[in-house]
Every structure is written in structure tokens, then in C-alpha cells.
C-alpha positions in Angstrom: 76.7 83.2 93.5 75.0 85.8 91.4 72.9 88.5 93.1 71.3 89.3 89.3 72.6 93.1 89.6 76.1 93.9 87.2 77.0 97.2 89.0 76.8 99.8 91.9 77.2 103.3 92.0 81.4 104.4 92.1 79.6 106.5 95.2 79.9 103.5 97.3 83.7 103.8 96.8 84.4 107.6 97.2 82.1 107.6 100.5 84.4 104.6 101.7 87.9 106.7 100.5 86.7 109.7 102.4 86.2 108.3 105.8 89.0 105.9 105.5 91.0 109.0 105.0 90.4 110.5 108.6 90.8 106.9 110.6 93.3 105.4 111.8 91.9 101.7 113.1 92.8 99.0 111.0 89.6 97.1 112.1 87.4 100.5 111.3 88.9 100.2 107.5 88.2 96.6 107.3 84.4 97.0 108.5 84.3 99.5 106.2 85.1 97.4 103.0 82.9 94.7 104.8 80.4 96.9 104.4 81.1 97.9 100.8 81.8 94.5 99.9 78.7 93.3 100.7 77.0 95.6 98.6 79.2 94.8 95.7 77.7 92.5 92.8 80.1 89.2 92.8 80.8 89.8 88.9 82.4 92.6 89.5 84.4 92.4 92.8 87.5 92.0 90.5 86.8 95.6 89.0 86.1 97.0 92.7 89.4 95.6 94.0 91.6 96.9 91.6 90.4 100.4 92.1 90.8 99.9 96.2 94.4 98.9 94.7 94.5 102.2 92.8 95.2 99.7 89.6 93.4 98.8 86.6 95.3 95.3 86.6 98.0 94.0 88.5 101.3 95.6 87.6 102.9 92.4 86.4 100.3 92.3 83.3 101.7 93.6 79.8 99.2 96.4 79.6 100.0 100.0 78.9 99.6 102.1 82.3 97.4 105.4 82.0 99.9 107.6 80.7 98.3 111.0 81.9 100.6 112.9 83.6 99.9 116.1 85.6 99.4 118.7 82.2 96.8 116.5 80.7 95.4 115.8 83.9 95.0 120.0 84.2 93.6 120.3 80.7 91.2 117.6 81.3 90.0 119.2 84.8 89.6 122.9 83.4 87.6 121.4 79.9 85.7 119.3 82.3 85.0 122.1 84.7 84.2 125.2 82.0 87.5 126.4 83.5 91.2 127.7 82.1 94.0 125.6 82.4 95.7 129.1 84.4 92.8 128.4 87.0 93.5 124.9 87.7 96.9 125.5 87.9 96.7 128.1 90.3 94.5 126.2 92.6 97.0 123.3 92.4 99.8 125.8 93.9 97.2 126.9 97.0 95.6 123.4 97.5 98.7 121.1 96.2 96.4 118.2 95.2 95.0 118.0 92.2 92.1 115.8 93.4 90.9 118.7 96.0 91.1 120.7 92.4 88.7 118.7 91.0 86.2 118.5 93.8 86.4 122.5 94.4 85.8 123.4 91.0 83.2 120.7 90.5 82.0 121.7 93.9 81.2 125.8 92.4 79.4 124.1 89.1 77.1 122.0 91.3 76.2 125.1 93.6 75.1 126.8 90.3 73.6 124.2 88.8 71.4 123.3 92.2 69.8 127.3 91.8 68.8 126.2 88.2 67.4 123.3 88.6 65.1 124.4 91.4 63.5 126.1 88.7 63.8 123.7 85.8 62.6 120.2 84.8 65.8 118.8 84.1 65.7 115.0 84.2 68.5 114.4 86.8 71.6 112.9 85.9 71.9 109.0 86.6 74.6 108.3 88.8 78.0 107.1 87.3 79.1 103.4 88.3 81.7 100.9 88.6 81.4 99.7 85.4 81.6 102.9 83.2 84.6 104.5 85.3 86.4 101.4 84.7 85.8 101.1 81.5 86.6 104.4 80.5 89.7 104.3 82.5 90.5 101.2 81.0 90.2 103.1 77.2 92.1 106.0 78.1 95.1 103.4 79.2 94.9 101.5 75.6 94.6 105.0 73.6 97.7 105.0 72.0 99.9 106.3 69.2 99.0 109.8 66.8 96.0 112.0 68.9 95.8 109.9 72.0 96.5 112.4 74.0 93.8 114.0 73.0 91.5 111.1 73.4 92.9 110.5 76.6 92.0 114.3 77.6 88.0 114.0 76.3 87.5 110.8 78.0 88.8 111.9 81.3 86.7 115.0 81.0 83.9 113.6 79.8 84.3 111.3 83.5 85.1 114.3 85.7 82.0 116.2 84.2 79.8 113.0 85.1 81.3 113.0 88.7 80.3 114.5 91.8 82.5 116.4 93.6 83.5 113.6 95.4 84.0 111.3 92.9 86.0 113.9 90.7 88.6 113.7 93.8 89.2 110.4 93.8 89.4 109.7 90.1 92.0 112.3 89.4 94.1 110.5 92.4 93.3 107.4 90.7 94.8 108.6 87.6 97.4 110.8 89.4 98.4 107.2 91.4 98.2 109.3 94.5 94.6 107.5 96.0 96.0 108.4 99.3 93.7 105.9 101.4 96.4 103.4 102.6 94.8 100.4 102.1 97.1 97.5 102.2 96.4 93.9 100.6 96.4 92.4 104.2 92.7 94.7 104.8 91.0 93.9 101.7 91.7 90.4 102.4 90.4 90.3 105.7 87.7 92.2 104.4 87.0 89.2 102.0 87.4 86.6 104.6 84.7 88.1 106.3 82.6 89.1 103.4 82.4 85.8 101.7 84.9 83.5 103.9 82.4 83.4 106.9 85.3 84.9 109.0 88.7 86.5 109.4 89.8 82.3 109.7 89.3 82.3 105.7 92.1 84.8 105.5 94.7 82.1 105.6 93.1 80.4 102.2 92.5 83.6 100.7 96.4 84.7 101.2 97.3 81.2 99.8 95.4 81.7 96.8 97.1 84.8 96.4 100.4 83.9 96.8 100.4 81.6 93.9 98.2 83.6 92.1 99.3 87.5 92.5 96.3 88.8 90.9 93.7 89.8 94.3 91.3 91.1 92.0 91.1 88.0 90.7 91.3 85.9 93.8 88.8 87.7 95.2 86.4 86.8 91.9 87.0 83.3 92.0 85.7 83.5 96.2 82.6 85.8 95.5 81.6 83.8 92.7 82.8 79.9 93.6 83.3 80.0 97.3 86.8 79.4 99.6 86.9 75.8 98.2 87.5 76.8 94.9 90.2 78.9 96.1 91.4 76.1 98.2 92.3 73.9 94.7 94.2 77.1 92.7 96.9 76.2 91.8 100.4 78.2 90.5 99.8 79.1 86.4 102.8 79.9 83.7 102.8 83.7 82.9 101.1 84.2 86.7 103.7 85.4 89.4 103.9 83.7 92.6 105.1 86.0 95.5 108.3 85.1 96.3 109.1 83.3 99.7 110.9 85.1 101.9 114.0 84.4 104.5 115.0 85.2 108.0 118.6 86.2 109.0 120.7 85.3 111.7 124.3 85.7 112.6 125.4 82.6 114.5 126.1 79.4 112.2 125.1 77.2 114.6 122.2 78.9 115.7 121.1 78.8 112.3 121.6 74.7 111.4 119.3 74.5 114.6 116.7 76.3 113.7 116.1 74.6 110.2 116.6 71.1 111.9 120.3 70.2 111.6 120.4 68.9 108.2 120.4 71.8 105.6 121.4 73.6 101.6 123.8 76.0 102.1 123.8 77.6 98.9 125.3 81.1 97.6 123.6 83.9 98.4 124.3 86.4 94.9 124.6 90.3 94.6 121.8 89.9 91.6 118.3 90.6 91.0 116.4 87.6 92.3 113.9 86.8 89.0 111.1 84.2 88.1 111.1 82.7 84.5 108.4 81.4 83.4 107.9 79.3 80.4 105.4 77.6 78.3 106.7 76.6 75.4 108.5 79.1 73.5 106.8 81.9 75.3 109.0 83.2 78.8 108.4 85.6 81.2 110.6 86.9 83.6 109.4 89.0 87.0 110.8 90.7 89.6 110.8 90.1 93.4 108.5 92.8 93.2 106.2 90.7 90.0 107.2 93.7 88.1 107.2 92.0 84.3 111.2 92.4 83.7 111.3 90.3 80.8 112.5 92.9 78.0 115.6 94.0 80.0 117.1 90.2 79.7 116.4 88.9 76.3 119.7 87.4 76.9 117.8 85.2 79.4 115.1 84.7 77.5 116.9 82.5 75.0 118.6 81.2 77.6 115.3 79.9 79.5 114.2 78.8 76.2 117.0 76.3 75.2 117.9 75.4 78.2 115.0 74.2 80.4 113.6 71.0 79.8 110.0 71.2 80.5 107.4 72.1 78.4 105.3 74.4 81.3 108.2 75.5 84.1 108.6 78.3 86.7 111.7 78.6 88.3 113.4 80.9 90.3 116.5 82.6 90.6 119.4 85.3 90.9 120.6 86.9 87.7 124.1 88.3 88.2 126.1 90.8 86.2 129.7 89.5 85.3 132.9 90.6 83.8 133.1 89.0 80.1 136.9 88.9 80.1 137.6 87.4 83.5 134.2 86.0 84.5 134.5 87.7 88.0 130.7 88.6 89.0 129.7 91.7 89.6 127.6 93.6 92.1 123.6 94.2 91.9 123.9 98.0 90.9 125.5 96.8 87.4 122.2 95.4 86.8 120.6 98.7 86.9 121.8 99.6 83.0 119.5 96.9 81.8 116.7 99.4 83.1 116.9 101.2 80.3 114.5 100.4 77.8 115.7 101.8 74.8 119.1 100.8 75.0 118.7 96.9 76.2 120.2 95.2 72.6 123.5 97.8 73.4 124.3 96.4 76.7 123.8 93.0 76.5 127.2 93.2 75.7 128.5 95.5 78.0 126.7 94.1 80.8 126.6 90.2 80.1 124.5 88.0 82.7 124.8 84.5 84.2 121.6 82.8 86.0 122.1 80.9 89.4 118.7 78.6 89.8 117.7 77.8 93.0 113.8 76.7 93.1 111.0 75.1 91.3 107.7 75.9 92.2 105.7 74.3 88.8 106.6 71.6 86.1 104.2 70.2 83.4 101.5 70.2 85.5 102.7 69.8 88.9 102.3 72.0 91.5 105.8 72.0 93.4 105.2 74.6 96.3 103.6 72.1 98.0 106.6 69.4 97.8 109.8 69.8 100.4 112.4 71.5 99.5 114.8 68.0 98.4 112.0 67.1 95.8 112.2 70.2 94.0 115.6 70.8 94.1 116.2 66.7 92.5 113.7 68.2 90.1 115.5 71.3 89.4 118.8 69.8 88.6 116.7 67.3 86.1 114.9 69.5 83.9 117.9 72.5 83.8 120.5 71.7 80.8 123.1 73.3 82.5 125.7 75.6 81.2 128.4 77.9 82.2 125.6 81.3 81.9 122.5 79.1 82.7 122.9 76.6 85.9 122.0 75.7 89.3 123.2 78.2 92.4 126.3 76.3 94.0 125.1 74.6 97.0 126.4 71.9 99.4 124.0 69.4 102.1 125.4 69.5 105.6 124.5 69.5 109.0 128.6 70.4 110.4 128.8 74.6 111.5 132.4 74.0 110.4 131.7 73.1 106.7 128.8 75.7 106.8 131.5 78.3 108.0 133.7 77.0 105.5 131.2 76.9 102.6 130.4 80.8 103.5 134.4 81.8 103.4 134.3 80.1 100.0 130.9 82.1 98.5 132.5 85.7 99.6 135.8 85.0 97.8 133.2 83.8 94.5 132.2 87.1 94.7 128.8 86.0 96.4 127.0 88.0 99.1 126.7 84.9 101.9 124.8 82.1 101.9 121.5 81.1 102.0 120.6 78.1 104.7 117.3 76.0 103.7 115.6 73.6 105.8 115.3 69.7 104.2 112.6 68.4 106.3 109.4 67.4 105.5 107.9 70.9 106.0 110.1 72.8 104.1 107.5 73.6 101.5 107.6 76.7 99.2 105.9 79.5 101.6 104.8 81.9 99.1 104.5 85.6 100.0 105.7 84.7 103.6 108.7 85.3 105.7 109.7 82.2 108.1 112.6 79.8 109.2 112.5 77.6 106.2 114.9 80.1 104.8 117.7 81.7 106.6 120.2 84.7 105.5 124.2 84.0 106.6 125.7 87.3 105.0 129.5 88.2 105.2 129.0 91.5 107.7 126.5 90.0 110.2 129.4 89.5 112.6 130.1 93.2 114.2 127.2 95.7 115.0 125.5 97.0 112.1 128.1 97.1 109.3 125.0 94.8 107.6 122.9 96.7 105.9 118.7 97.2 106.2 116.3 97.6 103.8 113.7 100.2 105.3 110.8 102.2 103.9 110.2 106.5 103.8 107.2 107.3 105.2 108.0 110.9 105.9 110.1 113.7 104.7 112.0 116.7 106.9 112.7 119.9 105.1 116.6 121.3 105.2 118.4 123.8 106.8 121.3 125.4 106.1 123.2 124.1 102.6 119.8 122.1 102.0 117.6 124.9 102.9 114.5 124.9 100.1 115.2 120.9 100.0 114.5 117.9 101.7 117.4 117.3 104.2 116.4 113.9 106.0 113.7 110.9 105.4 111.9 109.0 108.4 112.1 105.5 108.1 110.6 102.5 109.1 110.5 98.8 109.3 107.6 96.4 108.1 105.6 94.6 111.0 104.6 91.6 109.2 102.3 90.3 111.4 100.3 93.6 112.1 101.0 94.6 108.6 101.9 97.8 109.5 105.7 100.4 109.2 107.4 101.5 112.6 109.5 103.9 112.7 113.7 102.9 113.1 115.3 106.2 112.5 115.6 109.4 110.5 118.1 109.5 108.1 120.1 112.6 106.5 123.7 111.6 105.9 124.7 109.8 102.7 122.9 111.4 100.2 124.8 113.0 96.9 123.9 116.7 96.1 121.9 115.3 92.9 120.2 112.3 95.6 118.7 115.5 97.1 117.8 117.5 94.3 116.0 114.1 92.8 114.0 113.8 96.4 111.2 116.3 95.6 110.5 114.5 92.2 110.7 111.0 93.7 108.8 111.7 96.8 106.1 114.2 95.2 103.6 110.8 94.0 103.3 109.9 97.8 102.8 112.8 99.7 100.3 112.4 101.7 97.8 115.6 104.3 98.4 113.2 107.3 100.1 110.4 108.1 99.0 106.6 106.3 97.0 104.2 108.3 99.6 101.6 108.3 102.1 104.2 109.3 102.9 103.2 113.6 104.9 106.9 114.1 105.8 109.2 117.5 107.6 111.5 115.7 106.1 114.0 113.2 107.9 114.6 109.8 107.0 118.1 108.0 105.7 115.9 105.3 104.1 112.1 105.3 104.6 110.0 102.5 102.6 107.0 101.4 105.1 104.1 102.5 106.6 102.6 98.8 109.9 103.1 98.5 112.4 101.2 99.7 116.6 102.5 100.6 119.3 100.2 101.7 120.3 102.1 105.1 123.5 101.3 107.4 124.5 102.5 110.8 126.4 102.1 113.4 124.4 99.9 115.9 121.3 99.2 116.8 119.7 101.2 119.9 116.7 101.0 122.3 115.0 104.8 121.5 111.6 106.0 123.0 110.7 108.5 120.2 110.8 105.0 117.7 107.9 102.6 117.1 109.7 99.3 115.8 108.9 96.4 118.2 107.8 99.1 120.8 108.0 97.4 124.1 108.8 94.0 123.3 112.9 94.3 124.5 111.5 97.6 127.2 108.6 98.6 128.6 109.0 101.7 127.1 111.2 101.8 124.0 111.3 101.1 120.3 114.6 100.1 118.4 116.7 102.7 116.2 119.6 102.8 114.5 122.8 104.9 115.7 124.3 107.4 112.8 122.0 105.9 110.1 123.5 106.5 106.4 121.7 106.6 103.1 123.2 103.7 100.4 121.1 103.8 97.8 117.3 103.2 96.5 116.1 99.3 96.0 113.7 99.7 93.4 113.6 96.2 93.4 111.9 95.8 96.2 108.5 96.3 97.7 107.6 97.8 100.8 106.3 95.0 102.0 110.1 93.2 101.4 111.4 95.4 103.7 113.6 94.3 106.9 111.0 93.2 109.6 110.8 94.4 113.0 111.4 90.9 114.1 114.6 90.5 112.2 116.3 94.3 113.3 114.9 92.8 117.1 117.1 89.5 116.2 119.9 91.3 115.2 119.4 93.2 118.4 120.0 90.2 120.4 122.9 88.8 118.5 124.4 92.7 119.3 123.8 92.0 122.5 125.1 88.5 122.5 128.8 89.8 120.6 129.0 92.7 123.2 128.1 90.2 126.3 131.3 87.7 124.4 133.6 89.8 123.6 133.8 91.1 127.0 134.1 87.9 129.1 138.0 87.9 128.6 137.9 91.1 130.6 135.9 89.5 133.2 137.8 86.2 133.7 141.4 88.5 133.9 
């Protein structure tokens, strides 16, 4: 439905990113895109999105990023404000945000130009829009090669000069990657249900859409301009990432066939990086768990896909896994990290060969598979995969016995695998994109005393040193994702583990996510010296699990008056892989709770009975 108008003021936007930044309520920040929504032309909701997103395009897309890092960014602010480079620099130091920067210079220049004007004629200045910051961020992205940095420099200043002060903030965050506004994908598309889905009940359709389709600008296009039934017949498309389904854990085998129904897959569980090929005829992709476009670090799989899967249109998905050439042996996730290197991919292909363990099909020539049970695609699977000793199916068995499940997992850890994965056969065991749930269930080797299994858990704050780490960051606050309020509580803060150089790397890593005050989707009692925008991800271990009344994470739900935390937590290392949002949930660290419970409550019965 066209309203006839192509564009709104960027205004709209910057008055919405400052008073987001002073709330907390998730239902204020959703009225407030409601609001801004409805004001928005539907032909370009797409373009409005992404910059709520702080994006140009989803990251998954194979388009150059900005490329402006903080000295161009200071030579585009001081030519853009008649000002030295010295000045802005200075001001960065005392303010530490080159956005406020912006808007305070900007801020002098419009105090001096109001005292001319009163005077003058000047035709006033029409306001910038949507349209013309998007497009001219969208040019400085694509300038590349011989002067683009100096392109890249006019056409940001030529923005910031066009700005208010206001604007001028927000754009140099944009382009900094720092918006600050914590606006997570679960608001704007409640937002969107409301806006153009006649409720927040639309929401379910919308997330749908999106999970077999990760593009929300996009999505949100196809609703403003073609309504929720439109959305209601998308379907998954080659070189378009579908959000990976997600699994439970649990510790106790047969607690696990129950839950799935009896009759299950046990299939190995690998130490790799899980990955979705793509292929259309001879073109592959290959993303991330994250939908990061990984397809240059295994070219190796590339042919791979390519002569090997018989379909003409396929997405599959599965674990690619680092071996020894010599003895075949596999080897663990971390040896996967050389392939990050872009540079040097052709030299290691060798020195880090890699097999690939199938273990879904989501799309065939035509046929969407998400929406078939988990037997159908896996007969599917095993049909169109010419199977080989580096390309193949993950190892799997059928059973509904917790003796051959127990025995299956014995076998996996001496393979070299993690666990086992346990997947429901029934006739609802569709492909849940983007969602956590029973269908799936984690079986890992250490579930079976305390915590020696590790969490995945996200920083969202920072506590300076003392001592040895004095001038450093000596601990992190972390938290776990609450995925049905869409929010990160607190578990525990974390300062033992860490190398001397993990320390001295923190300021760098940490510095694109500081935040003046804690993130909206941040639940938190206790008060870091520093917040950070929650998006990285660390594998933590500890010694147990705890009931603490300083933590957040499933406050209340095992006592009145308490949160879970981890005992002696311990740094492992980063999971890049991973996105905030594929963090351990609250619900799963409350399960594994129980099942600490449960051990402590079996082991001492014996005592009991004597």
C-alpha cells in the first residue's frame, strides 16, 4: 500500500534514538517505533530498518562494510565543522564519544549561524532525509581502491555539515557502529506487528518470515507493501540464510528420549563450526551460525558442495570439522580459527584440512523442507548427498532404548565428537528456524557432575583492575539470554582465566560497545564501571551453579528472592561464532540447576539408607 510520499526527514529517527536512549521500558521503545513507523513511507521501511539495525544491509550480504575508522571519521568531523583535526581529537579525550563530538561542534556553528540569519534572507536549508543519508552512506561503503579515502572523507562531511546537531550524533555512531540505542530485532518486530500486522499476534508470522528469510529489512517491505499474507507464503531462497534452529540440553538420557517422544536420532554432536551451504548451480555459499557469509575461508568446501550434492537448488546444514591428514583423528573447534585469515586461506587448506558432517535439509529444487518432519528430510538428505570420506552425513542411529542412547554417546566421545545430538521423529518435528525448543536436545560428555560443562554467556559490563591489572580491565559482567523476554540477566562476574595479552586485547575489543548507561535489554543489580552493548559472546566454566540475590537470571522463579550465578566462574575463550542471541538461556542454566540438584539429592541417598 503506497501512501504516494518516497521519504521522511532522518529527524524522525534521531528524535526516536535520543529518547530511546534514556528509557528503559521495552513497551515505551516499541510505541516509539510504532509511532515512527507509521509515519514511514512503505517504500522505504527497508531503508528505515536497517539504520534502527545500525546496517546498511544485512551482514550476510557480499557488500563492502563502511570502512571509516576513527581518523577519517575525525578528519571528516573537523572539515565538516570548520574545525582542526587537534580539536576534535581533544574533545574525543573529554567527551569519549565521537558522536557527542559531532553534535557539540555542530551545536557552536548553529548558535553562530542562528545570530546571522536573524539578520539575513538566507533561504533555510531543507531538511536532510532518509533517502539521501542512505544513499550517501551507501557510496561511501562502495568507494573503493586509489583516493577512496578521500571520497569517503567529503561525502561524510558533506553529510555532517547537512545535519543538525542531532543528526550529526547519530550518523557518526552509525558509521562508528556504536548507535548505542539497544534495539533488539524482537522490538522492531513487534513494532511491525502492530504497525501493519493489526497487533502484537502478527509477530509470530513476521518472526517466521524472518527466520527463513534473515533479511528484516526486507521482511518488513514485503508487510508494509503486501500485507501479513504475503509474508505468510515466503518461503526459504538459495544465497538467503535461514536462522538456524536451536537445541535444549539436558543431562539425564532418559529424561531426554521422553521429552522428544520415545523414538529419536541420536546423532554426533562435533567440535566444528556448524555452517549452511547453499547452492544453485555452480554458485555456493556458506554461512555461519551467526549468517556471517564464511564462504572464502572453505573453498575446500566449496568444491566439495559443488560435486557432491545432487540437487540443482539445495541448502543444507552442517558441522565442518578440522582433522589430522595423517591419522584422520578430528580435531577441536579452535583449529578452525586459522581459516579466519583471509589472506592466507589457499596456505592452510593444507595444514588445516576439513571434513563436513551433514545433518539437515531445509530446501531442495523447489521444496520448502522446514515445514516437513524431521524423517522426511533426513531420507532426503541421504538421497541427494554423494557421499564421501570428507563430504557425508553426521553418524547417527534411530532408537528409542536409554541403553543404546548411552551407548551411542560413549561411542561419539571416543570419535572425537563433543556428545550427541537427540532429535524428535514425530510428526511435529519440523525445522523451527531462529528458535530454541525440545525438538532438539544437547547430550554432551561433561553434563554429569556440577558445572564442568561449559556456558556460552554475553559481556555486558566491564570492572576496571587493581593491583597487577591496575590501568586494565580486570573482570567482565555476564549474562544469559532470556529468550522469551528477549532480554540478558546477569549470571556472574568473571576475572580468572584470562592470559596477560586476553587483558591487554580487552580495551580494543570492548571499546565499539561501550555504552553512558546500561542497554535496555540489559536485566542488571549490580553496577559495572563501564556497560557494554551486549555482543560478544565467551565460553565460561565454573564450579556450580548457585542461587545469588545480587544476579538477575531467572530472578525468582527457583526463590522468591534470588537469581542463579555461577561459583568461581573462569574465562575459556571468545565464540565469535556465535551471536548474542545464541547464548545459553536462562531456562537451560535453570535446567541444569535442577539436574545439580537432582545428582546432589542421588548421590547422597546411600548415606541416608546406611
Amino acid at each position: 500500500m503506497s501512501t504516494g510520499r518516497t521519504d521522511i526527514p532522518v529527524r524522525l529517527i534521531a528524535d526516536v534514538f535520543e529518547r530511546i536512549e534514556v528509557i528503559t521500558s521495552r513497551i515505551q521503545m516499541t510505541a516509539l517505533l510504532v509511532t515512527l513507523f507509521k509515519q514511514t513511507p512503505p517504500e522505504i521501511i527497508d531503508r528505515v530498518v536497517y539504520l534502527i539495525q545500525g546496517r546498511l544491509w544485512p551482514d550476510w550480504k557480499e557488500l563492502p562494510e563502511l570502512g571509516v575508522g576513527e581518523k577519517l571519521l575525525v578528519k571528516a568531523i573537523a572539515l565538516a565543522t570548520n574545525s582542526s583535526e587537534a580539536q576534535v581529537e581533544d574533545l574525543a579525550k573529554s567527551l569519549g564519544d565521537l558522536g557527542k563530538v559531532a553534535e557539540q561542534l555542530k551545536s557552536r556553528i548553529s548558535g553562530r549561524q542562528q545570530g546571522v540569519t536573524l539578520f539575513s534572507f538566507t533561504q533555510q536549508q531543507p531538511e536532510l532525509t532518509v533517502n539521501k543519508v542512505y544513499d550517501t552512506l551507501v557510496r561511501v561503503a562502495m568507494a573503493q581502491g586509489e583516493g577512496s579515502k578521500d571520497l569517503k572523507i567529503r561525502l561524510l562531511a558533506g553529510l555532517l555539515r547537512e545535519a543538525s546537531p542531532k543528526e550529526a550524533k547519530f550518523i557518526v555512531r552509525f558509521v562508528e557502529g556504536r548507535l548505542r540505542v539497544g534495539i533488539g530485532e524482537a522490538t522492531v518486530m513487534d513494532a511491525l506487528a502492530i504497525t501493519y500486522g493489526g497487533g502484537v499476534a502478527a509477530r509470530q508470522v513476521i518472526e517466521r518470515a524472518y527466520n527463513l528469510r534473515a533479511d528484516l529489512g526486507k521482511v518488513a517491505k514485503i508487510l508494509a507493501l503486501n500485507g501479513l499474507e504475503a509474508l505468510r507464503n515466503v518461503r526459504p531462497e538459495v544465497g538467503v540464510p535461514i536462522r538456524p534452529m536451536l537445541a535444549e540440553r539436558l543431562s539425564d538420557p532418559k529424561e531426554i528420549l521422553e521429552k522428544v517422544g520415545g523414538d529419536a536420532f541420536i546423532e554426533y554432536k562435533y567440535d566444528g563450526e556448524r555452517a549452511q551451504i547453499h547452492k544453485k548451480d555452480d554458485k555456493v555459499w556458506i554461512f555461519s551460525r551467526r549468517l556471517e557469509n564464511i564462504t572464502h575461508q572453505y573453498p575446500d568446501v566449496v568444491e566439495l558442495a559443488r560435486d557432491h550434492l545432487k540437487a540443482r537448488e539445495v541448502i543444507v546444514e552442517g558441522e565442518i570439522v578440522a582433522y589430522d591428514l595423517d591419522t584422520g583423528e578430528l580435531k577441536p573447534f579452535q583449529e578452525l580459527m586459522h581459516r579466519k585469515r583471509k589472506h592466507e586461506v589457499r596456505t592452510v587448506l593444507k595444514e588445516y584440512p576439513v571434513k563436513v558432517f551433514l545433518f539437515d535439509l531445509l530446501y531442495a529444487d523447489g521444496r520448502d523442507y522446514t515445514i516437513e518432519p524431521l524423517p522426511v528430510r533426513r531420507g532426503k538428505l541421504l538421497e541427494i548427498v554423494d557421499r564421501t570420506e570428507e563430504f557425508t552425513v553426521a553418524e547417527y542411529i534411530r532408537t528409542s532404548d536409554v541403553k543404546e542412547l548411552e551407548k551411542f554417546f560413549l561411542k561419539a566421545i571416543s570419535d572425537g565428537a563433543e556428545g550427541v545430538m537427540v532429535k524428535a521423529l514425530h510428526d511435529g518435528s519440523i525445522y523451527q528456524a531462529g528458535t530454541r525448543g525440545w525438538l532438539w536436545i544437547k547430550f554432551k560428555r561433561d553434563y554429569r557432575s556440577e558445572m564442568i560443562d561449559t556456558v556460552d554467556l554475553v559481556v555486558v559490563g566491564a570492572f576496571y583492575g587493581k593491583g597487577r591489572r591496575g590501568g586494565k580491565y580486570g573482570a567482565l559482567l555476564m549474562a544469559a539470554y532470556n529468550d522469551e523476554k528477549d532480554v540478558f540477566e546477569t549470571v556472574c562476574k568473571v576475572g580468572s582465566g584470562f592470559k596477560d595479552e586476553d587483558l591487554d586485547k580487552l580495551p580494543e575489543i570492548l571499546k565499539p560497545y561501550i555504552r553512558d548507561r546500561k542497554s535496555p535489554r540489559v536485566v542488571a543489580e549490580m553496577e559495572p564501571d563501564v556497560w557494554v552493548e551486549p555482543a560478544l559472546v565467551a565460553e565460561i566454566i565454573g564450579a556450580e551453579l548457585t542461587l545469588s540475590p545480587i544476579h538477575t537470571c531467572a530472578y525468582g522463579r527457583i526463590k522468591s528472592d534470588a537469581g542463579l550465578s555461577i561459583r568461581f566462574p573462569r574465562f575459556i575463550r571468545w565464540r565469535p561464532d556465535k551471536r548474542p542471541e545464541d547464548a545459553t538461556t536462562s531456562n537451560e542454566l535453570v535446567e541444569m540447576y535442577n539436574q545439580q540438584l537432582k545428582k546432589i539429592a542421588g548421590e547422597s541417598k546411600p548415606v541416608e539408607e546406611a
